[in-house]
C-alpha positions in Angstrom: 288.1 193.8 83.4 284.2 193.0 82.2 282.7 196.4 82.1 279.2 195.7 83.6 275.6 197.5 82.8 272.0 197.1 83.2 268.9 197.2 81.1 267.5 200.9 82.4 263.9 201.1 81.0 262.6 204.8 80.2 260.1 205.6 81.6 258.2 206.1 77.9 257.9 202.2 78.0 254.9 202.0 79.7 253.1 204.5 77.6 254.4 202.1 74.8 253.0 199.1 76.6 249.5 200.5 76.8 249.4 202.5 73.6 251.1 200.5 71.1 250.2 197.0 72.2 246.9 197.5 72.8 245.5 198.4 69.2 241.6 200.1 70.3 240.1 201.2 73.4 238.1 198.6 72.7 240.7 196.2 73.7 242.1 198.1 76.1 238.8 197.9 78.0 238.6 194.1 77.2 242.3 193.7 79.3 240.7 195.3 82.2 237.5 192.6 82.3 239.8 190.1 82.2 241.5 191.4 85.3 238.3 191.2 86.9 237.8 187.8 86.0 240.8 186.8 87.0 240.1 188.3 90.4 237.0 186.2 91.3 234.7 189.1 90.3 231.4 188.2 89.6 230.3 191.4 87.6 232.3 193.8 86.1 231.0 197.2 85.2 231.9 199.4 82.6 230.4 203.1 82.5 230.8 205.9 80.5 229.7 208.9 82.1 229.4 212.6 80.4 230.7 210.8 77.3 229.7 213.4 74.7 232.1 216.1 77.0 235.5 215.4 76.1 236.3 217.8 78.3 234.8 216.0 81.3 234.2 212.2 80.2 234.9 209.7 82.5 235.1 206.2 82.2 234.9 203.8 85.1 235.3 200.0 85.3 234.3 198.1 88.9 234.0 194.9 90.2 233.0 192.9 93.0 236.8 190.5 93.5 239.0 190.1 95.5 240.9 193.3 94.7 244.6 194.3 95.5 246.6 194.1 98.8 249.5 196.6 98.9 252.0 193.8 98.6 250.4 192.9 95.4 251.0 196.7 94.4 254.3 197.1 95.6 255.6 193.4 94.0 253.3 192.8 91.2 251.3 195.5 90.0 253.9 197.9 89.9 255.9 195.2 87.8 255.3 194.9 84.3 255.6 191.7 82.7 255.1 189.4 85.5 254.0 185.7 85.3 251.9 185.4 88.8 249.4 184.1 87.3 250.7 181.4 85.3 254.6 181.3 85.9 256.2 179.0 84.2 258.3 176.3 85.1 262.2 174.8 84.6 260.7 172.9 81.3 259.0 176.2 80.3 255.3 174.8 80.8 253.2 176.8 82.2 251.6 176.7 86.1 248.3 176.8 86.4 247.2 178.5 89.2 243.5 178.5 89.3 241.4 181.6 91.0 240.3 180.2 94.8 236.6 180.9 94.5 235.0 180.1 90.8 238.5 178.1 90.2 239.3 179.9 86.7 242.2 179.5 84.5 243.5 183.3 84.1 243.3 184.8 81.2 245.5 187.2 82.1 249.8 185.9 80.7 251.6 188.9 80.3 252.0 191.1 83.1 250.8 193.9 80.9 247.0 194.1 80.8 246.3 196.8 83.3 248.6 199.0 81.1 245.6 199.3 78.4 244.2 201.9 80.7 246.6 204.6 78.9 245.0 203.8 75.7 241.8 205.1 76.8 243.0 208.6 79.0 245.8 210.2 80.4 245.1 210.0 84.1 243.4 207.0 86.5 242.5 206.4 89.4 242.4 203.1 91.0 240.5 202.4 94.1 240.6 199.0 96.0 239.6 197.2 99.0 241.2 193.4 99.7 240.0 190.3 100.5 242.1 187.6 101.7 240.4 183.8 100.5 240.8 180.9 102.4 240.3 177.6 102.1 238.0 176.1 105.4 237.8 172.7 107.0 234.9 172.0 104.5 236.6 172.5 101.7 235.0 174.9 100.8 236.4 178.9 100.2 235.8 181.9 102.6 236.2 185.4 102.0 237.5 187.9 104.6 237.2 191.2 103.1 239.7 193.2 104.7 240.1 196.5 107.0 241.5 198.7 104.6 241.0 200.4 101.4 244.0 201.6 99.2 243.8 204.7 96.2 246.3 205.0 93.4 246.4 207.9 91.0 248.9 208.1 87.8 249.4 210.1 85.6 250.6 208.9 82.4 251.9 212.3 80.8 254.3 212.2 83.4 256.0 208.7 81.5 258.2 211.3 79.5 260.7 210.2 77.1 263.5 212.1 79.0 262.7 210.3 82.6 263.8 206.7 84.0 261.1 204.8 85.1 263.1 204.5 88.3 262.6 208.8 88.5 258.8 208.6 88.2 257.7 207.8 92.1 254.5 206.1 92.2 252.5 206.9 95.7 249.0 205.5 96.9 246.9 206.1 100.2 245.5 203.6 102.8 242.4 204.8 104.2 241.2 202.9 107.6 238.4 204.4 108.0 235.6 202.5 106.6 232.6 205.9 106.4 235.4 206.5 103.6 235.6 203.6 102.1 233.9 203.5 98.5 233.6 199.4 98.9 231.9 199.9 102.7 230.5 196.0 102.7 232.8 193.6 100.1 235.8 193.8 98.3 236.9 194.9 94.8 238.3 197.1 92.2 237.5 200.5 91.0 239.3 202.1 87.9 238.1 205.6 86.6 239.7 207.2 83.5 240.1 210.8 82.6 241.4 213.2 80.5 240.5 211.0 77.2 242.6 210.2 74.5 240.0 210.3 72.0 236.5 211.2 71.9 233.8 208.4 71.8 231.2 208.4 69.0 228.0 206.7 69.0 229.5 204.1 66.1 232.4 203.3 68.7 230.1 202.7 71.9 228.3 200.2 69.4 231.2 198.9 68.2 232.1 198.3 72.5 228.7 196.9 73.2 228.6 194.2 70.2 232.5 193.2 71.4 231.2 193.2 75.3 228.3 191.1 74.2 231.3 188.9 72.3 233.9 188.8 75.1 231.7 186.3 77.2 231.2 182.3 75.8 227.9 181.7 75.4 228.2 178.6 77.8 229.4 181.5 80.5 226.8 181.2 83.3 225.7 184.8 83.9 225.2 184.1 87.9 228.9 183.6 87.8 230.3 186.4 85.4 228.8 189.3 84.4 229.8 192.4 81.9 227.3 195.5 82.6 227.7 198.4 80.2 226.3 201.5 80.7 226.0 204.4 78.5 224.2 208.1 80.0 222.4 208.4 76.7 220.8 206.6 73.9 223.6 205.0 72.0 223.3 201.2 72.7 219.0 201.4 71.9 217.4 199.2 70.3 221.0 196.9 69.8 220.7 193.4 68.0 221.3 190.5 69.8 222.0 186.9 68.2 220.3 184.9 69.6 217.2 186.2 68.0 218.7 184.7 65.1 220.5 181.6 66.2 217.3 179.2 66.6 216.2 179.5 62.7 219.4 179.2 61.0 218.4 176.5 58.8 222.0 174.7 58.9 222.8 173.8 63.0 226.0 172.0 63.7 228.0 170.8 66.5 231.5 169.3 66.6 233.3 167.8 69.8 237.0 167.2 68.6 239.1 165.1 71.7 242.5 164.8 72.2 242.8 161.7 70.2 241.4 164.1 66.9 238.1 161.9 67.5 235.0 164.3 65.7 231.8 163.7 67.4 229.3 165.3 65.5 225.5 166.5 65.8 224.3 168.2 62.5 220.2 169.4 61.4 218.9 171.0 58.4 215.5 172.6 58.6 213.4 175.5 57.5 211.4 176.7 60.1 208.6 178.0 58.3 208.3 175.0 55.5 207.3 171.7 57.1 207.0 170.0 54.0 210.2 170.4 52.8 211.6 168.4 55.7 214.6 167.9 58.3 217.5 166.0 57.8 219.2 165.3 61.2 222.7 163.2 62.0 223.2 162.6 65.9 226.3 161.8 67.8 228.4 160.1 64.8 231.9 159.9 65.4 235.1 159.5 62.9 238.8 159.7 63.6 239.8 162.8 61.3 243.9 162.6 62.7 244.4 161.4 59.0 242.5 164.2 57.3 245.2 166.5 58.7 248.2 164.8 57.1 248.1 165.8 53.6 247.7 169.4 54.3 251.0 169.1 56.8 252.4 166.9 53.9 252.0 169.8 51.4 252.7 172.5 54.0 256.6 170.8 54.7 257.2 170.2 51.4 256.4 173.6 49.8 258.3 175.2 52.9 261.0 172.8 52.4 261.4 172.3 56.2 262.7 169.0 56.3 264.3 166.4 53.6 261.9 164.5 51.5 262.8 161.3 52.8 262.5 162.7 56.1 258.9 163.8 55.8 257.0 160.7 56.3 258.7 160.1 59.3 258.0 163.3 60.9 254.1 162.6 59.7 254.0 159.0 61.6 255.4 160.3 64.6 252.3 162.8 64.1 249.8 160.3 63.9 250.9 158.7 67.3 250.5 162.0 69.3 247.7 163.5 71.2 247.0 167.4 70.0 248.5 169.5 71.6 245.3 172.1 72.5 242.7 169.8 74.3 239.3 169.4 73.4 237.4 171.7 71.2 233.8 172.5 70.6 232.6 174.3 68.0 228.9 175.4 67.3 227.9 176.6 64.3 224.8 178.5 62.5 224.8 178.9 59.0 222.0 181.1 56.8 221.2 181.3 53.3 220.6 184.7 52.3 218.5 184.4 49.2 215.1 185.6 49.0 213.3 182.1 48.1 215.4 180.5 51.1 214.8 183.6 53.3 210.9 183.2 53.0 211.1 179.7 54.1 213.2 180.1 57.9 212.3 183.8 58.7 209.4 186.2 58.8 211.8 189.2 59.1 214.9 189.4 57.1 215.6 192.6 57.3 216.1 192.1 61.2 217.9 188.8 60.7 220.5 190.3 58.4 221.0 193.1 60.3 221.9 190.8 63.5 224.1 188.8 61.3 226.0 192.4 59.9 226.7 192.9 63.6 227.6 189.3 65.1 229.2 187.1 61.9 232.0 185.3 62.4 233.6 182.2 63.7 234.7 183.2 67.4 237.5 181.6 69.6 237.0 181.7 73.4 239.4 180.1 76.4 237.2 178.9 79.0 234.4 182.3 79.8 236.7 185.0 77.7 237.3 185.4 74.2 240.0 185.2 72.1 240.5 188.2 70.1 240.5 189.1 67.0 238.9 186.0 65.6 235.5 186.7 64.6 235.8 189.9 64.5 234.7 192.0 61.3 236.8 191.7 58.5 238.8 189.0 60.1 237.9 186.0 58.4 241.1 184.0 59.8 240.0 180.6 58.3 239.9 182.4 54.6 236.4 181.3 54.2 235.7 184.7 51.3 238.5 183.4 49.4 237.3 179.2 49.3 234.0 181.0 48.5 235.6 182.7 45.4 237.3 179.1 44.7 234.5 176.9 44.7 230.4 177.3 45.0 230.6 174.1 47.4 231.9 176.7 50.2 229.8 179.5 51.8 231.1 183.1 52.9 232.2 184.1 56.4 229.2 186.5 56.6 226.5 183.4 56.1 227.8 182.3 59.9 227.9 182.8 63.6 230.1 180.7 65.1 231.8 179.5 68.7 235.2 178.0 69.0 235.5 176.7 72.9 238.7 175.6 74.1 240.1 174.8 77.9 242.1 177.0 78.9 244.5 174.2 81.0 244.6 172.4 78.5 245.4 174.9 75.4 248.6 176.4 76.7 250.1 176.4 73.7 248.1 178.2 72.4 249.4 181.1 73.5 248.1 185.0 72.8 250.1 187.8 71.2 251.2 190.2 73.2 249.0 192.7 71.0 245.7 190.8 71.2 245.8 190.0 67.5 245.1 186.0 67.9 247.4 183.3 69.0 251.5 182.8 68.4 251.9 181.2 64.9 253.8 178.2 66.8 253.3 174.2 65.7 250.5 173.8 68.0 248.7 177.0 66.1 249.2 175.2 62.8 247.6 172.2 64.0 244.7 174.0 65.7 244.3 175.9 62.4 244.5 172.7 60.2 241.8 170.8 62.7 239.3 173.8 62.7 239.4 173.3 58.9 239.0 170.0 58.8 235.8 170.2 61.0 234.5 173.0 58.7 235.1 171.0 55.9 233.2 168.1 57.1 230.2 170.9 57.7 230.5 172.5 54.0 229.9 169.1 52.8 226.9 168.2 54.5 226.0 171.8 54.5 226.3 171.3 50.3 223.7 168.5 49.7 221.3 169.5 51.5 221.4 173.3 50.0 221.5 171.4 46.2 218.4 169.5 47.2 216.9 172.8 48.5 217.5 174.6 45.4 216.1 171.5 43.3 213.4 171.6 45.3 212.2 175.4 44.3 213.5 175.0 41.1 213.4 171.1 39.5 216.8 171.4 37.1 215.1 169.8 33.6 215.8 166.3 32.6 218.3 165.5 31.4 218.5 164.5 27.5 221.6 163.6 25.3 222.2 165.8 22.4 221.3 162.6 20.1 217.8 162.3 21.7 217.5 166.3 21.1 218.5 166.0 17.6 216.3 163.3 17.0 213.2 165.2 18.3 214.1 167.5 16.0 214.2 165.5 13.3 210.7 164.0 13.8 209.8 167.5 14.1 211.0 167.7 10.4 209.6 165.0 9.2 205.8 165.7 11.1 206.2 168.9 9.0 204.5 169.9 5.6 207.4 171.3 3.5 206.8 172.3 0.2 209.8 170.3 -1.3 211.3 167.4 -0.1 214.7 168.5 -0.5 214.2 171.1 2.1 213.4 168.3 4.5 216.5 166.2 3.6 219.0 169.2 3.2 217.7 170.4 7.1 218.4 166.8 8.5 221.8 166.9 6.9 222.6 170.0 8.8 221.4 168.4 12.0 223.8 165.1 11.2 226.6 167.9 11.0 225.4 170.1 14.3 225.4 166.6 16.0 229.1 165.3 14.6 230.3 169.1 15.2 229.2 168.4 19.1 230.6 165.3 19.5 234.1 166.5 18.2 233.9 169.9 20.1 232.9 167.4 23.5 236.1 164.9 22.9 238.3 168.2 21.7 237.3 169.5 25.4 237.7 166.1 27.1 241.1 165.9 26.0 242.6 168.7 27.2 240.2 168.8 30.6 242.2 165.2 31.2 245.4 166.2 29.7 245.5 168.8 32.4 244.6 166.9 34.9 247.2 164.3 34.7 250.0 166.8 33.8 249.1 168.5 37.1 250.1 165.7 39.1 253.3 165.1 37.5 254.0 169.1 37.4 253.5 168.8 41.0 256.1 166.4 41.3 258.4 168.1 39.0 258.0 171.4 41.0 259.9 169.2 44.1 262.0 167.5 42.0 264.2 170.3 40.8 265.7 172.2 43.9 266.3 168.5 44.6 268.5 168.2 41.5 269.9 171.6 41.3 271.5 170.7 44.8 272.6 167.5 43.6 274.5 168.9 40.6 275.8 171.9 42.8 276.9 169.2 45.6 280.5 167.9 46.0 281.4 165.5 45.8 279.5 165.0 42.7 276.9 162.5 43.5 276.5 159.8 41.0 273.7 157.8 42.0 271.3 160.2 43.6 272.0 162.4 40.7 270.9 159.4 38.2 268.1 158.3 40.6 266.6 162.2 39.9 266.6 161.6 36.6 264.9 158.6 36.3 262.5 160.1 38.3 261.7 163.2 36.4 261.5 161.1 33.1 259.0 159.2 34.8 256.6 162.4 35.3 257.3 163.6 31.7 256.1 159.9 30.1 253.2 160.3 32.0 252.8 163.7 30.3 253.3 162.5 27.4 251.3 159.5 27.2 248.3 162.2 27.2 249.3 164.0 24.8 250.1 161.4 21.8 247.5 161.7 19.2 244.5 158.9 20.3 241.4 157.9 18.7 239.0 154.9 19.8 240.8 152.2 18.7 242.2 148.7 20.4 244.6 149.3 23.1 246.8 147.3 25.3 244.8 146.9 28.3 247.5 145.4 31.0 250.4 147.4 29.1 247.7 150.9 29.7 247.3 150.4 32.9 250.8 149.2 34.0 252.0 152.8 32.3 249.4 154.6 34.4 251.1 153.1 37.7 254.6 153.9 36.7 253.5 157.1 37.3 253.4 157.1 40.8 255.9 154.7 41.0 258.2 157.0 43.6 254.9 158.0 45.2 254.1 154.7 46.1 257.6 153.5 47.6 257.7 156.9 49.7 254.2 156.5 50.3 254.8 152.5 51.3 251.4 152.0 49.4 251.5 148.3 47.5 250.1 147.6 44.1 248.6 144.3 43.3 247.2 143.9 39.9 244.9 140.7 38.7 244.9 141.0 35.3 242.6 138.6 33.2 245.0 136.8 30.3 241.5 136.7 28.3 241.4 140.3 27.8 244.1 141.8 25.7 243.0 144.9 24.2 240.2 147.2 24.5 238.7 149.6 22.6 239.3 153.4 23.8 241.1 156.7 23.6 244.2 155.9 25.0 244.6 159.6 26.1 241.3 159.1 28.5 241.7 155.5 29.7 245.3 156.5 31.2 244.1 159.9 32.4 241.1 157.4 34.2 243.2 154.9 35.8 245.7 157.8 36.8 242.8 160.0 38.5 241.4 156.8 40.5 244.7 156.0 41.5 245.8 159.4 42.6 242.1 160.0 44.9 243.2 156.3 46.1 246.6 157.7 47.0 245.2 160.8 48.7 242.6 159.1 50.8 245.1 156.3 52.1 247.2 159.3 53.0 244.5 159.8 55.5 244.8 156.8 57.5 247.4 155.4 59.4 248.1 151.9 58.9 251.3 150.0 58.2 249.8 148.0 55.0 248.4 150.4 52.3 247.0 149.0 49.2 245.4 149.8 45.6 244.1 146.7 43.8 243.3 146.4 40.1 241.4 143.7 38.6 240.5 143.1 35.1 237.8 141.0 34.2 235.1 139.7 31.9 231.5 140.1 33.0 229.1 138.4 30.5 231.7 139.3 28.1 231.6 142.9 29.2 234.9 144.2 29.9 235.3 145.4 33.5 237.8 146.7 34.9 238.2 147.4 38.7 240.2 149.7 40.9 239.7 149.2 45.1 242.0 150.3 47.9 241.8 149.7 51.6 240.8 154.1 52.6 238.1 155.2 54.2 236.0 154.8 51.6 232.8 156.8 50.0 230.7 158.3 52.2 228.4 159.7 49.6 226.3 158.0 46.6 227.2 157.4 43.3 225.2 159.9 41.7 226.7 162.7 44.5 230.4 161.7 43.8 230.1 162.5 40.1 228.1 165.8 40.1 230.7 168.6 39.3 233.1 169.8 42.0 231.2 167.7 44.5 234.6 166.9 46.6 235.3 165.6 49.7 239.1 167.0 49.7 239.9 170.4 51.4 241.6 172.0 48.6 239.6 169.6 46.1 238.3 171.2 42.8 236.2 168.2 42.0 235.7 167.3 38.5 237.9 164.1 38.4 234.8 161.1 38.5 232.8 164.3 37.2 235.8 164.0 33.9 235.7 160.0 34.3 231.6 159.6 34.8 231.5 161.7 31.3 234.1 160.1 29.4 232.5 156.4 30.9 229.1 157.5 28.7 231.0 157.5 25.6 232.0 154.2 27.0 230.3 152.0 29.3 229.9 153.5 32.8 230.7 154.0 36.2 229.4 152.4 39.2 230.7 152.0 43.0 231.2 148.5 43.7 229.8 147.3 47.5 231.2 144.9 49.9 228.9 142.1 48.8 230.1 142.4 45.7 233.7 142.4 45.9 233.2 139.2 48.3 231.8 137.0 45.2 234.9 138.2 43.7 237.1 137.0 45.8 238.9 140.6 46.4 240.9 140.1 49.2 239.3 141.2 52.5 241.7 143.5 53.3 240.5 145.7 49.9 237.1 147.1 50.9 237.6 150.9 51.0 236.9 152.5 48.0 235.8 150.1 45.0 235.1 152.0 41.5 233.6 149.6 38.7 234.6 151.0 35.0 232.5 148.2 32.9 233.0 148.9 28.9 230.3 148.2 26.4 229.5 145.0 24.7 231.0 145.6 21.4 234.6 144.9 22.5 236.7 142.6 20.4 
C-alpha cells in the first residue's frame, strides 16, 4: 500500500509571507494600494496617526472600491496564493480579467499582497462594506453598494511556529445596522495597523512620500486614481516634486517601441535660459531596431554556451520573425548636465534642481497606472548606466536622469513580478525587454553626445588644430627671426628640432602599431576564446572525430595568421595590394560562411603594389570589414554583402570598401572623433585608428550614393561606403 500525506502549512507561513517577502514597510504599504486599485477605488488613503508614539501609532489605509463580500473572505481572502485575478489557463497564459468600472488590468498576481500588512504591525483590523457592479442595458456599469458591513481583526503574534494554520480560527462580524456602519453612504475598504513593528522616523515617512509620489505613472489621471498621504506633523514639508524640474532638462526624449521593435522617436535639445545657443529638435522619425538586438543575443548565447554554434543563427532568424513578447513601450526621458557653465544656461536655481534630482533619479518601470518596483529606485541602476559611465565619457550617469518606462499591462504578461517585489522574473521575455530598453537608450546617448560636444565647444572653442611639422616649423622661423650671437647656436637649436620632430614621428608609428596590433588580435582572440571548448570536446569525443577535429584546426590557424600578419616587422614600403587584402578577408573567412555574408572583390589588374606599412593596411581593411560585419548583423536579409574595389583615380590609388547595412547616420568628421561609436558595447577608436594612420597616407572620406552610381557599384551595395585614397607618389 501507498502511504498517503498532505502538505500541512504552519501557521508561521503567513508571518513569512508578509515579513520575508515583502522587504520594507514601504512596500508592504505599496501591496495594499494596489489592492485598492484593483478594487475600482478611486482614492486610496494612507495615514499615520500618533506616529512619533510607538506605543500608540496607528496606521490606516482606506478606499472608496468595491470592497469585500464574505464569500470573497471565506474563499479568497482567507486563501493565500490565489490567482482570481488573473488565473491562468490550460496553456499557462494568463486570464485577464479586467476591474468592471475603470476596466484595469490588476496588478495584483500572487495571492499574497494583503499579507504585507504584518510587515508594518502585529495586529489589524479590516473594515469593509460591498458593492456588487453590474453591467446595465446601456452598457454602461452600476454600483449597488450593499446592506452590510463586515470587521476582521488578526492578530499575527498568534501565527506561532508551534500552531497549524488550520488551529488558528479566523472570525469576523456582520453589522446590519447602517448608524454603525463606518462606510454609511458607499462602499470600500478600511485597514488600520497597530502594535508596530518598527518605529517611523522622519527619513522613512520621506522615504514613503517620494515612493507614493513614484508608485502612480505620470500619464495616471488623478480624477481616476488617487494616493493621499497624510502625516499628523511636519515631516513631508516643503517635499520636492519633479516636475519642477522636468520642463528645463535641456536633453527631452521620447521613444514609442511597437510590437514589430519599430522605434518612433521625438528628441529636443535646448537651454532654457540661452537663446542663442539654439535648439536642435528631431520629430516622429522612425527605424526598425529588431536587428540592433541580435548581436548582443549573439554574444549572450555564445558566451553562455546555450546552444551549438551552428545552431545559433538559426535560433537568431527565428528571432527576427517574431513579434516581442511585452507589447508596446514608451519611454520618456529627461537628462541634465550638472556642470556649473551648463547649469547657468537651463536653471536659475541649482541647488533646488539637484536636490529634486537626489530625491526622484532614475529610470522607472510602470504596468499600466502602478509601478514596477525596484527599478528606479535609489541605488538601483538596473540598466548599469554608473558602470558604461566609468567605460566610456560618451555615456552619462544614472543620477543625470528621470525617467518613465510605460508598459500594458495585457500585453506584458510575461513580464512577470517577483514574488518579493524586487523587479521582474529573469525569463527570455526579461532579456529581451532588457536588451530593447538598451538599445533605445543607446540611440538617446548618441544624440545626447553631439549635441553635449557642440555645447562644450561652444563655451570653450578646442584650439586649431596644427600638425607637429607646422609647430616645429613656427619654431624654426622663430629661430631664424632671432638675433643670436653666433650662428651656430641657431643651426645646432634647429638640429634639435629635426630630432624632436623624427623622435615624434617614431614615438606616433611605435604607438600606432601596437594600438592596431591590438585591435586585430582582439578579434581573432575572440574567436579563439570559442574555438577551444569546441576542440577540447572534439579531442575528448569518441569516436575520435577526424574531420571536425581537422576543420578546428584550420580554423584556429586562420585566427593566429591574422595575428601574425600584424605583428611581422613592417616599414612603408611596396606591398601586394590584392594579396593584402585577400589575407585580411581570410580572416573572417568562418565568420562570413556562418554569417552567410558574400565577398565580392573588383580588383584593378593596374594596381599591383602600394606603398604602406603592411602592419596598418591589414589592421585597416580588417577593422572596416569587421564594423561591416557587425552592422549587417543588424539587419535581416537573406543576401549580405561586403564589396571591395580597387581603383585608380587620376592615378591616385583608391581603394574602396561598401556593404549593403544600414549605413552611417553621422558625418564624416563625427565618425572619426575618438570613441564616437554607434555600437552598444563600442569603444570607438577604429576609423578614429584608421582616419590617423590615413594622414600619414592619403585619407579617409565616406563615399555617397551618387558616387558609387558613376562607379558602377552594384545597386544592391549602398550601405556603408568608406573611400581610403593613397597619395600621389605611388609607383
Amino acid at each position: 500500500m501507498e502511504n498517503i500525506k498532505f502538505f500541512k502549512p504552519k501557521a508561521h507561513i503567513l508571518r513569512l509571507l508578509g515579513e520575508e517577502l515583502i522587504k520594507s514597510p514601504i512596500m508592504a504599504i505599496y501591496e495594499l494600494v494596489k489592492n485598492s486599485y484593483d478594487a475600482d477605488s478611486n482614492e486610496v488613503i494612507v495615514s499615520f496617526k500618533d506616529i512619533e508614539n510607538t506605543e500608540n501609532a496607528l496606521i490606516t489605509i482606506e478606499d472608496n472600491g468595491t470592497g469585500l463580500t464574505s464569500a470573497i473572505i471565506e474563499n479568497i481572502w482567507l486563501e493565500p496564493g490565489t490567482d482570481h485575478r488573473k488565473p491562468i489557463d490550460e496553456n499557462g497564459k494568463r486570464i485577464i480579467n479586467r476591474s468592471p468600472i475603470f476596466e484595469r488590468v490588476p496588478m495584483g498576481e500572487k495571492g499574497v499582497g494583503r499579507f504585507a500588512v504584518h510587515k508594518l504591525g502585529n495586529t489589524i483590523k479590516l473594515i469593509t462594506r460591498p458593492a456588487n457592479v453590474i453591467k446595465c442595458t446601456d452598457g454602461e456599469w452600476r454600483k449597488y453598494v450593499l446592506d452590510y458591513e463586515i470587521t476582521l481583526s488578526i492578530d499575527w503574534v498568534a501565527f506561532s511556529q508551534s500552531k497549524y494554520l488550520e488551529d488558528i480560527p479566523i472570525t469576523w462580524q456582520t453589522e446590519t445596522d447602517k448608524s454603525k456602519f463606518h462606510f454609511k453612504n458607499d462602499s470600500g475598504t478600511l485597514i488600520e495597523v497597530s502594535a508596530l513593528k518598527e518605529p517611523w522616523s522622519r527619513r522613512m515617512a520621506r522615504s514613503l512620500k517620494r515612493n507614493v509620489v513614484s508608485m502612480l505613472s505620470p500619464k495616471n489621471k488623478e480624477s481616476e486614481f488617487k494616493i493621499s498621504l497624510e502625516f499628523d506633523n511636519q515631516w513631508l514639508a516643503d517635499f520636492p516634486d519633479a516636475n519642477q524640474i522636468l520642463n528645463i532638462a535641456p536633453y527631452k526624449y521620447t521613444a514609442l517601441l511597437d510590437d514589430e521593435f519599430n522605434l518612433t522617436v521625438d528628441y529636443e535639445f535646448s537651454l532654457a535660459l540661452n537663446a542663442e545657443f539654439g535648439e536642435r529638435k528631431i520629430d516622429g522619425v522612425t527605424e526598425n531596431i529588431r536587428g540592433r538586438l541580435i548581436p548582443a543575443l549573439r554574444k549572450e548565447l555564445e558566451e553562455e554556451e546555450q546552444l551549438p554554434k551552428d545552431k545559433i543563427d538559426d535560433f537568431i532568424k527565428k528571432f527576427v520573425e517574431k513579434k516581442n513578447p511585452f507589447g508596446n513601450i514608451l519611454l520618456e526621458l529627461y537628462s541634465y548636465d550638472l556642470d556649473s557653465a551648463t547649469l547657468r544656461n537651463y536653471t536659475y536655481d541649482s541647488k533646488t534642481l539637484k536636490n529634486v534630482l537626489k530625491h526622484h533619479y532614475g529610470i522607472k518601470v510602470f504596468k499600466n497606472d502602478m509601478r514596477v518596483f525596484n527599478y528606479g529606485e535609489p541605488g538601483n541602476d538596473w540598466l548599469e548606466l554608473d558602470i558604461k559611465r566609468v567605460q566610456s565619457k560618451q555615456w552619462f550617469s544614472n543620477n543625470q536622469n528621470i525617467g518613465f518606462v510605460y508598459l500594458d499591462s495585457e500585453n506584458s504578461t510575461n513580464l512577470i513580478e517577483t514574488t518579493n517585489r524586487e523587479g521582474f522574473i529573469d525569463n527570455d521575455s526579461f532579456k529581451i525587454f532588457y536588451k530593447s530598453i538598451l538599445a533605445i537608450l543607446n540611440d538617446f546617448r548618441i544624440e545626447r553626445i553631439k549635441d553635449r560636444n557642440k555645447w562644450l565647444n561652444y563655451i570653450k572653442p578646442a584650439p586649431k588644430a596644427k600638425s607637429y611639422q607646422d609647430q616645429t616649423s613656427v619654431f624654426k622661423e622663430l629661430i631664424d627671426s632671432t638675433d643670436f650671437t653666433k650662428n651656430e647656436q641657431k643651426e645646432k637649436l634647429k638640429e634639435e628640432v629635426d630630432v624632436l620632430q623624427k623622435d615624434f614621428e617614431t614615438k606616433k608609428d611605435n604607438l600606432l602599431i601596437p594600438a592596431g596590433v591590438g585591435m586585430t588580435a582582439s578579434v581573432a582572440l575572440h574567436e579563439i576564446e570559442k574555438l577551444v571548448p569546441r576542440m577540447r570536446e572534439s579531442v575528448n569525443s569518441e569516436p575520435f572525430k577526424k574531420e571536425v577535429s581537422q576543420e578546428q584546426v584550420d580554423e584556429l590557424e586562420d585566427y593566429v595568421q591574422g595575428i601574425l600578419s600584424v605583428l611581422r616587422k613592417g616599414g612603408n614600403k611596396p606591398i601586394k595590394l590584392t594579396e593584402s587584402i585577400e589575407k585580411a578577408i581570410s580572416n573572417y573567412g568562418k565568420r562570413f560562411k556562418s554569417r552567410e555574408i558574400e565577398i565580392i572583390t573588383d580588383f584593378d589588374t593596374n594596381m599591383d603594389t602600394i606603398i604602406c606599412d603592411k602592419r596598418y593596411f591589414i589592421t585597416m581593411i580588417m577593422n572596416i570589414i569587421d564594423n561591416s560585419m557587425y552592422w549587417l548583423d543588424t539587419i535581416y536579409k537573406n543576401d549580405k554583402g561586403i564589396y571591395l574595389k580597387t581603383y585608380l583615380e587620376n592615378d591616385i590609388p583608391v581603394i574602396l570598401i561598401i556593404d549593403n547595412g544600414p549605413g552611417f547616420k553621422d558625418e564624416i568628421n563625427e565618425v572619426v572623433m575618438p570613441f564616437f561609436t554607434r555600437k552598444d558595447d563600442g569603444i570607438g577608436i577604429g576609423l578614429y585608428l584608421i582616419d590617423t594612420i590615413m594622414m600619414k597616407y592619403g585619407k579617409l572620406e565616406i563615399s555617397d550614393s551618387q558616387e558609387l552610381d558613376s562607379l558602377n557599384i552594384p545597386s544592391k551595395f549602398r550601405g556603408a561606403a568608406i573611400k581610403l585614397t593613397f597619395n600621389k607618389n605611388q609607383k
